[in-house]
C-alpha positions, 0 to 999 in steps of 0.5 A, a space after each residue: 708133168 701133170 697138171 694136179 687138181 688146181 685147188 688155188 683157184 680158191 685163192 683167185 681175187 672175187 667170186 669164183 664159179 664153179 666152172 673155173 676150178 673145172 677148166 684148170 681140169 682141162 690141163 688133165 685132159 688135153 697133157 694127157 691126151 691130145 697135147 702129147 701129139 702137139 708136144 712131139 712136133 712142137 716145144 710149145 708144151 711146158 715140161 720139167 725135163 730137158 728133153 722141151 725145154 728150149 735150149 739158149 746159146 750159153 751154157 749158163 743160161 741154159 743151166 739156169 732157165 732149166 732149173 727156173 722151168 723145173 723149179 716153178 714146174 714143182 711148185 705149180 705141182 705142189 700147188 704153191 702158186 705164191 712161190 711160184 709167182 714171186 720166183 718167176 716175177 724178177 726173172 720176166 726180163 731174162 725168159 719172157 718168151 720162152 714157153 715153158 716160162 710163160 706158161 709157168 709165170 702166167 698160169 700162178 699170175 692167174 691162180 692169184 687172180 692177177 690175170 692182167 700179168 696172165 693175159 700178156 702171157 697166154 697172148 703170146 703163148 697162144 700168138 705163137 703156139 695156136 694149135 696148143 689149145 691149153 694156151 688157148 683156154 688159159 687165155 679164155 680164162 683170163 678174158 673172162 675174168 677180166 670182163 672181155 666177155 666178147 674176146 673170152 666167148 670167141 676162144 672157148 668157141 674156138 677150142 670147142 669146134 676142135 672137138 675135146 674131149 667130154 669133160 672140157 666140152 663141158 667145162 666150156 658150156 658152163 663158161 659160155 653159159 656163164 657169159 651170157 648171164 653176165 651179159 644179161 646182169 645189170 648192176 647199178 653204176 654211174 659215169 660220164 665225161 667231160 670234153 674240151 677242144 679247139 679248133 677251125 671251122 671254115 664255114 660256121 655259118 653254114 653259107 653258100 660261098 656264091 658271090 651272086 644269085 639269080 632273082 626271078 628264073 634268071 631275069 636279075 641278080 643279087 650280089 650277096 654281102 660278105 657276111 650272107 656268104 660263107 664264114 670261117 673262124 677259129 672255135 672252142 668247144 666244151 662239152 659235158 655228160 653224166 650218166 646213171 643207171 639204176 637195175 630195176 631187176 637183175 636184167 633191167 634198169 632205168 638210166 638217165 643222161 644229162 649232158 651240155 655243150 657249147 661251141 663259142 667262134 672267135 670271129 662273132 656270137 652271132 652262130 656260136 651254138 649252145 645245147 643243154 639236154 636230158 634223156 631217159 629210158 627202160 632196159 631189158 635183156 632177154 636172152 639175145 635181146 636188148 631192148 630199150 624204150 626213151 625219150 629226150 628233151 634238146 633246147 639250143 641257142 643260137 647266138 645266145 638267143 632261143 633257136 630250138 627245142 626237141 622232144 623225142 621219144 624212141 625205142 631200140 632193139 638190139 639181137 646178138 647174132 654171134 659173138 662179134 656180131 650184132 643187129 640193131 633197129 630203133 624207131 624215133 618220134 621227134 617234135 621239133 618246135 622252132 623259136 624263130 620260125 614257125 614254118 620250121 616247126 616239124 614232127 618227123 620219124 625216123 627208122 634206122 636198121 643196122 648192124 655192128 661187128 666188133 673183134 679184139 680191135 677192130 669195130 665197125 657199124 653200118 646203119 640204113 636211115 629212112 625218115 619223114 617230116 609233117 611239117 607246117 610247110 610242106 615245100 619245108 618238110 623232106 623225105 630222107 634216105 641215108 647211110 652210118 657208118 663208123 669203124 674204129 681201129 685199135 693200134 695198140 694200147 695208148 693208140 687209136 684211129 676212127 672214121 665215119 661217113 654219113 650219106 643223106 638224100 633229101 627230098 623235099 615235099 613241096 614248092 617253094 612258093 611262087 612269091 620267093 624271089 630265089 626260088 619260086 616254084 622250085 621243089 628242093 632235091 638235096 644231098 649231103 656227104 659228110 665224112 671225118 677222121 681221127 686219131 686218139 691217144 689214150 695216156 690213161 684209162 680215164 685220159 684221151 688226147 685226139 685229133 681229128 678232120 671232117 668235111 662236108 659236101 652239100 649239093 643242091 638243085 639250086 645253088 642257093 642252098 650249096 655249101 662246103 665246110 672243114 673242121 679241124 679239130 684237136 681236143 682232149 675227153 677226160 672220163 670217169 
């Protein structure tokens, strides 16, 4: 059987570019052509004739899949997807998973624009039959109008270095040219999150679990009170964020984020910690590129008095280099002016490079950190080089794991003056690992469960300055 001119597409939910009604032309080429030797060594090819259609252990069913397969294989020829759609719909129980049934029941779900029903099929089709390359475009299509711009590229890409014949070489031109531009639209938009969880923190104070400290190089000892020493407590945590964005022009845009958290331990209020923030910035796509120009302002409490406040102004590049890969470089001024001690007061910048790959569902980034303080007090001032890394891992459609690692070393620039009784002329070298992992459950699209447990290792030249620390936390993000 031909595939005739899909003119159905016209009844496909939302605009429709032309390049759409141009790939249903691809089923012309390739049935013609380059499937006919798929269909003589596999019955993965839909046909109306008994000759591929799969044969069932019964002879009821077999009568009955094989007028279902003939029956759909006329309508979709005649064009009446609807009929087509509503005949093949209560049976998906019985003949999922035979081929020519997929094809039929997905291609009409598509034709009416339900491409999330579409998609299940062509996965499958295209998982068990991967050399069919209509499967594969079918699938194509179905990302693509579904927003999966990532996936949809990938497997026209595919079908494209297999070398098709002329017209569907073009039809997946427009298609990925298409992408891009959708890629590169801004479109006026705003969202958010709320976040609330609880958990335990073995160190929110952040102390060294020493009972004593050498005073003077050795020559004394201070034995350290309980409360001078590491503290673990219970916690809540609540956080907040919303998000606007407003296009300036069809590739560029303002957006704005105001946000707020609190983490209240149940031990005291003397290190619960609260933070209210606002950021901003300017987009613009090019091509390839996206680049953003911003700034941030951070105030945190501590205890419930003032402890900090932090301007910041920034600029970050990303570069699509490939379809699942993409590099990223940001350079960030921050003032930070300390409410409690002048001598903490700092500006510091910071430059990160990295990169990112992201397939169907898997995603992983990686970023090299470099930064420098000018500080009030240079013995309080530090270099630092460092390492991101986060991944994410997407099991299933409700499951989910993620994990990062961030590696700091920190080189400060300066003597501790000879008049402190710790540490007197000593330069500070530390280092700090901090690792987490987590598991979320997604109930809906809006609706995550998660849990998850971070630790952190920070090693000192002195042992004054060294502590250890674990979180175990379990919450639950509502988005909108």
């Amino acid at each position: 059987m031909a595939i005739g001119d899909h003119k159905g597409l016209g009844k496909v939910k939302g605009p429709t570019p032309q390049a759409a009604s141009r790939l249903l032309l691809c089923g012309l080429l390739f049935s013609a052509s380059a499937l006919q030797a798929e269909e003589t060594t596999s019955d993965a090819q839909p046909a109306a004739n008994n000759s591929t259609t799969p044969k069932l252990a019964t002879a009821p069913k077999l009568v009955t899949l094989e007028q279902t397969n003939q029956q759909l294989a006329v309508l979709i020829h005649n064009q009446d997807y609807l009929a087509a759609y509503q005949l093949a719909k209560p049976l998906l129980s019985l003949y999922e998973g035979d081929p020519s049934f997929d094809f039929y029941y997905g291609f009409s779900a598509a034709q009416l624009g339900y491409f999330n029903e579409a998609l299940f099929s062509f996965e499958r089709l295209n998982s068990n039959y991967p050399s069919v390359a209509r499967y594969r475009l079918e699938l194509a299509r179905a990302y693509y109008y579904l927003g999966n711009y990532d996936a949809a590229e990938q497997q026209f890409l595919q079908v494209q270095s297999s070398n098709p014949p002329a017209q569907v070489q073009q039809t997946i031109g427009e298609f990925l040219q298409r992408i891009q531009e959708q890629r590169q639209a801004v479109f006026p938009s705003w969202g958010g999150f709320v976040s609330a969880s609880g958990g335990y923190d073995s160190n929110y104070n952040t102390a060294t679990d020493l009972n004593e400290v050498d005073l003077l190089d050795g020559l004394l000892t201070a034995r350290l009170s309980r409360d001078q020493r590491a503290q673990g407590s219970g916690y809540y945590q609540l956080r907040a964020q919303g998000s606007y964005i407003s296009p300036l022009t069809r590739r560029s845009a303002l957006d704005l984020q105001l946000g707020a958290s609190r983490k209240d331990n149940a031990a005291d209020d003397l290190f619960d910690l609260d933070n209210l923030y606002a950021s901003g910035g300017m987009r613009a796509i090019r091509g390839r590129h996206n680049l953003r120009l911003g700034g941030r302002y951070s105030h945190y409490w501590l205890g419930g008095d003032d402890l900090l406040s932090e301007l910041s102004a920034n600029i970050e590049w990303h570069y699509r280099l490939a379809p699942q890969w993409q590099t990223q470089a940001s350079l960030t001024l921050s003032d930070q002016d300390n409410l409690r001690n002048n001598d903490l007061d700092l500006l510091q910048a910071e430059t990160q490079l990295g990169a990112a790959f992201s397939a169907e569902q898997f995603s992983v980034q990686f970023a090299l950190v470099l930064a420098t303080d000018d500080g009030e007090q240079d013995y309080q001032a530090r270099d630092t080089l460092g390492l991101n890394i986060n991944a994410q891992q997407l099991l299933n459609i409700h499951n989910s794991l993620y994990a990062s690692l961030i590696l700091r070393d920190y080189q400060f620039q300066g003597e501790i003056p000879a008049d402190n009784l710790l540490a007197g002329g000593e330069t500070r070298a530390e280092q700090m690992t901090q690792a987490m992992v987590g598991y979320g459950y997604t109930l809906l699209p809006t609706l995550t469960f998660y849990t998850q447990l971070s630790h952190v290792q920070y090693d000192s030249n002195l042992p004054l300055y060294e502590y250890d620390r674990t979180l175990l936390e379990a919450g639950v993000n509502l988005t909108f």
